[in-house]
C-alpha positions as CSV (number, residue, x, y, z in Angstrom):
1,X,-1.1,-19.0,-0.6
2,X,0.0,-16.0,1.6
3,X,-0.3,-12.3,1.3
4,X,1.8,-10.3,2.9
5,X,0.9,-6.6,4.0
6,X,3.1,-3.4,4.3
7,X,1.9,-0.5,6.6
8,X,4.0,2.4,8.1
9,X,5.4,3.3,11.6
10,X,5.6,7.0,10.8
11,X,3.1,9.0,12.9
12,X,4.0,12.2,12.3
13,X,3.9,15.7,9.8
14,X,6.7,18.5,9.7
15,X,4.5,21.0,11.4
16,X,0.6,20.2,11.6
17,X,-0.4,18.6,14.9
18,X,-2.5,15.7,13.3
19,X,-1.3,12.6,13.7
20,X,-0.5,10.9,10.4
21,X,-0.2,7.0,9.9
22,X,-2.0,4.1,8.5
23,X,-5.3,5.0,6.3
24,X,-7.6,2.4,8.2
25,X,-9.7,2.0,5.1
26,X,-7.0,0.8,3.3
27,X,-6.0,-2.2,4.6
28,X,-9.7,-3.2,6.1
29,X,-11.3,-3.4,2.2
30,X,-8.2,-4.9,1.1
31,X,-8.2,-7.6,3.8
32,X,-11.7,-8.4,3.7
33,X,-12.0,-9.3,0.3
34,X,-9.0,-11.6,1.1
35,X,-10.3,-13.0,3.8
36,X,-13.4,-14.2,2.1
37,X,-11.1,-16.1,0.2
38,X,-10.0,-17.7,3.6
39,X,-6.3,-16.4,2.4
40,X,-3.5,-16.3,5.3
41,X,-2.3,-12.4,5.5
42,X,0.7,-11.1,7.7
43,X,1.6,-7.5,8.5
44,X,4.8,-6.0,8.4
45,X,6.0,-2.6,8.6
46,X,9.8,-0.8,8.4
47,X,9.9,-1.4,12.2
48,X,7.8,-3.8,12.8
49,X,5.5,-3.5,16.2
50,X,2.5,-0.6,16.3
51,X,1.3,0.4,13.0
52,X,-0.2,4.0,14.0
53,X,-3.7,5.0,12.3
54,X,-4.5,8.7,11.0
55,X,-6.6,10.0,13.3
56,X,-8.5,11.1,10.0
57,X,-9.2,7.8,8.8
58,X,-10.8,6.2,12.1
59,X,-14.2,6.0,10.5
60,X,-16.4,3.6,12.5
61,X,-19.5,4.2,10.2
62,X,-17.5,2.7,7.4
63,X,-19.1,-1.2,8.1
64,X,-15.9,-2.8,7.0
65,X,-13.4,-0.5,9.4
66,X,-15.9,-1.3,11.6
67,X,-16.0,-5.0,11.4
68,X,-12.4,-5.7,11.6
69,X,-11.2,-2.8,14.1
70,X,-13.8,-4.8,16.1
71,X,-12.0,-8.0,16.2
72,X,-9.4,-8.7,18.9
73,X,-7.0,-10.6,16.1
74,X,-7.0,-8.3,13.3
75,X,-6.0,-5.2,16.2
76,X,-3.2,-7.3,17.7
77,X,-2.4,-7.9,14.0
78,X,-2.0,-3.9,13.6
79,X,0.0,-4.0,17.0
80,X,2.4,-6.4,17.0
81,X,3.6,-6.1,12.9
82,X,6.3,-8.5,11.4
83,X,9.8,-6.8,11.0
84,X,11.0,-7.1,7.0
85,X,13.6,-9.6,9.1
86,X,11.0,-11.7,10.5
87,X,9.4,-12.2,6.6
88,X,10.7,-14.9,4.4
89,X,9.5,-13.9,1.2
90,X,9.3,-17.3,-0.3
91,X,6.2,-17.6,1.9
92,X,3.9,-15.2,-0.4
93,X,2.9,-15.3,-3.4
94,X,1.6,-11.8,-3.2
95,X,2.7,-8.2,-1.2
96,X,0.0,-5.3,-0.8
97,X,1.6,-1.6,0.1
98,X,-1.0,0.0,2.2
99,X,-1.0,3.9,1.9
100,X,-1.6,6.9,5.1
101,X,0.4,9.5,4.3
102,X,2.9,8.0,6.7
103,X,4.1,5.8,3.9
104,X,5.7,8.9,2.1
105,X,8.3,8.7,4.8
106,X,9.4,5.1,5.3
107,X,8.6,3.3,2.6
108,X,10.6,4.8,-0.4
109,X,14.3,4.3,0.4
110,X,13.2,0.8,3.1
111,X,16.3,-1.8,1.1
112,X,14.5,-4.6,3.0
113,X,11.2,-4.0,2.1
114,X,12.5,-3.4,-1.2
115,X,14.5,-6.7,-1.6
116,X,11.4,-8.4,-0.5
117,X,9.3,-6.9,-3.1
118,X,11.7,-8.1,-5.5
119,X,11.7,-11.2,-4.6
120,X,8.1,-12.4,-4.7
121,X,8.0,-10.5,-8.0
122,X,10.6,-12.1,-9.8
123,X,9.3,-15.4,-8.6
124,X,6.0,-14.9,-10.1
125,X,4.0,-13.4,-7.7
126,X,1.9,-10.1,-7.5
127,X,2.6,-6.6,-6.4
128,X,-0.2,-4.9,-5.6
129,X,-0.5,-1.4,-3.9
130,X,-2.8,1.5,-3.2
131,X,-2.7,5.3,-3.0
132,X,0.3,6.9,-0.8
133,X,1.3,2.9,-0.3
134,X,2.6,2.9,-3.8
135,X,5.7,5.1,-2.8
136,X,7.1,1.7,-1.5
137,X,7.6,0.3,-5.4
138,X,9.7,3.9,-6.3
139,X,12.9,2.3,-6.0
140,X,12.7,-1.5,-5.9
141,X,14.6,-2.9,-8.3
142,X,14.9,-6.2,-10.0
143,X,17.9,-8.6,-10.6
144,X,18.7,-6.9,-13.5
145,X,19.2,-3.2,-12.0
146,X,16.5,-1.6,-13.6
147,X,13.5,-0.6,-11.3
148,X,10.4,-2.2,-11.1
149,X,8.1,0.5,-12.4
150,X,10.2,1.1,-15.6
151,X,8.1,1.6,-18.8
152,X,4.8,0.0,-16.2
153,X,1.2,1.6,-16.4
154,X,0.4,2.3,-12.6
155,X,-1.6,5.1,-10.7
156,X,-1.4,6.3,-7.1
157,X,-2.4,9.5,-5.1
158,X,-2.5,12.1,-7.4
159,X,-0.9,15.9,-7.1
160,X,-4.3,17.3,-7.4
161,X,-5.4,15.0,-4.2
162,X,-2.8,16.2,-2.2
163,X,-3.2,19.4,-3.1
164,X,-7.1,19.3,-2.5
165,X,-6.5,17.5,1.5
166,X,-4.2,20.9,2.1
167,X,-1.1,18.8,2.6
168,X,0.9,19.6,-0.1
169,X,3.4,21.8,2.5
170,X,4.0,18.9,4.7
171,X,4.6,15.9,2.2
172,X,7.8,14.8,1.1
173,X,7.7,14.8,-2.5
174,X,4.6,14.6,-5.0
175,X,4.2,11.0,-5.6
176,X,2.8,11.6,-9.1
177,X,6.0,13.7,-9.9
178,X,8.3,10.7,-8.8
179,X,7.0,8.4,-10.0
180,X,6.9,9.7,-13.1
181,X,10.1,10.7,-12.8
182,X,11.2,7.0,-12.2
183,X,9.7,6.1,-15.7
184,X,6.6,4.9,-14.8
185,X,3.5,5.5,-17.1
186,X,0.9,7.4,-14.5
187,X,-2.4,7.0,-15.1
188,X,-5.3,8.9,-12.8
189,X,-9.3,8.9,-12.8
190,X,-10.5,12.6,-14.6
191,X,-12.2,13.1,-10.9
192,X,-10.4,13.6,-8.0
193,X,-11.2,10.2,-4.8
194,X,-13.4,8.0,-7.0
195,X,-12.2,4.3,-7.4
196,X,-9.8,4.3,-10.0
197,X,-7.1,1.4,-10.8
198,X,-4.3,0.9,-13.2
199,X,-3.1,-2.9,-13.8
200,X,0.5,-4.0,-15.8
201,X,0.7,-7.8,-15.4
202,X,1.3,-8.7,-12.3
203,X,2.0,-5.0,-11.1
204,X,-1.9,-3.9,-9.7
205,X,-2.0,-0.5,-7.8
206,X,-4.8,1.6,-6.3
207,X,-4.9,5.7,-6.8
208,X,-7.1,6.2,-3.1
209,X,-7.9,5.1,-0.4
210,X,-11.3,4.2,-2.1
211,X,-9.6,1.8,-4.9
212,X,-8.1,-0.3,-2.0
213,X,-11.2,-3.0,-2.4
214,X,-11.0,-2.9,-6.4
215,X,-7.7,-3.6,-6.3
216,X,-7.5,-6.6,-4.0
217,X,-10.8,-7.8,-6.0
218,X,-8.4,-7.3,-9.2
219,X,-5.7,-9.0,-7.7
220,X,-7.8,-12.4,-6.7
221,X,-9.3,-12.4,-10.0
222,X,-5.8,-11.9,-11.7
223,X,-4.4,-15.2,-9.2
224,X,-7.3,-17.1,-9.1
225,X,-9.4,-17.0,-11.9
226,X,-7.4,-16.9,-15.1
């Protein structure tokens, strides 16, 4: 099987001077417990090409970012990203949204990405996601023209994260307001950045960046050992 990962090209905020992006964390935990499995993973992003990397996230001491921002494959990986034209999705059986608060601006309202989504879904694969990354699943919809997250138990960065990280100003919209406004059923952890994960099905989704390893250790257990 094949997994296909989704990071953003955005890089910027409306007014701070940080650079925003990819949170590295993210996609290392996810891909590592993946890769143990020996699974095949591709990247893709709105653009395709660089997929920038907060400048907040780049924590070295972290063993895992360290292992794979080490290797030469896994970097070139990051720089040279699929575009959602280059990505059959009959190739994967499952598609992981990687968050950065970059996501909140090129993920929600991405048709390709979107149709892409729908597709492995509907043909019986897994959609998996984790804190901002889970903006990419507001609006997908299915065949039948209702949207994905309808009436679906799912958790994602929460408004009291945002506002706790002082970023509340420069975001978009609150995730946890839209997607709830979307019909989803949001679910968070009582406290604020511990591992937390909410799982409908075949619909698995992170709240922070510290769920992304407990919910691709969710998703092979869901694919693999049922």
């Amino acid at each position: 099987m094949k997994a296909l990962i989704v990071c953003t090209n955005h890089d910027t905020f409306p007014t701070k001077t940080q650079k925003t992006g990819l949170w590295l964390s993210e996609v290392t935990h996810f891909y590592h417990v993946l890769n143990k499995r020996k699974i095949q993973m591709d990247f893709v992003s709105p653009l395709g090409g660089l997929i920038p990397i907060d400048e907040r996230s780049m924590d070295l001491k972290d063993d895992v970012n360290r292992l794979y921002y080490e290797i030469p494959d896994f970097r070139s990986k990051l720089e040279n990203s699929l575009k959602p034209t280059d990505v059959h999705a009959d190739d994967y059986r499952l598609i992981y949204f990687a968050g950065g608060h970059g996501a909140m601006w090129d993920f929600p309202d991405n048709s390709e990405l979107q149709k892409i989504t729908r597709n492995i879904y509907e043909k019986g694969g897994m959609v998996a996601a984790a804190c901002h990354g889970v903006s990419g699943l507001l609006n997908v919809k299915l065949s039948d023209g209702s949207l994905l997250i309808q009436d679906k138990y799912l958790t994602g960065f929460s408004n009291m994260e945002e506002k706790l990280v002082s970023l509340v100003t420069e975001v978009p919209f609150y995730l946890e307001d839209r997607l709830r406004e979307n019909g989803a059923h949001f679910t968070k952890s009582m406290i604020p950045f511990i591992q937390y994960i909410e799982v409908d099905e075949r619909l698995i989704t992170g709240q922070n960046p510290n769920s992304a390893g407990k919910v691709a250790r969710k998703v092979m257990e869901e694919m693999f050992e049922k």
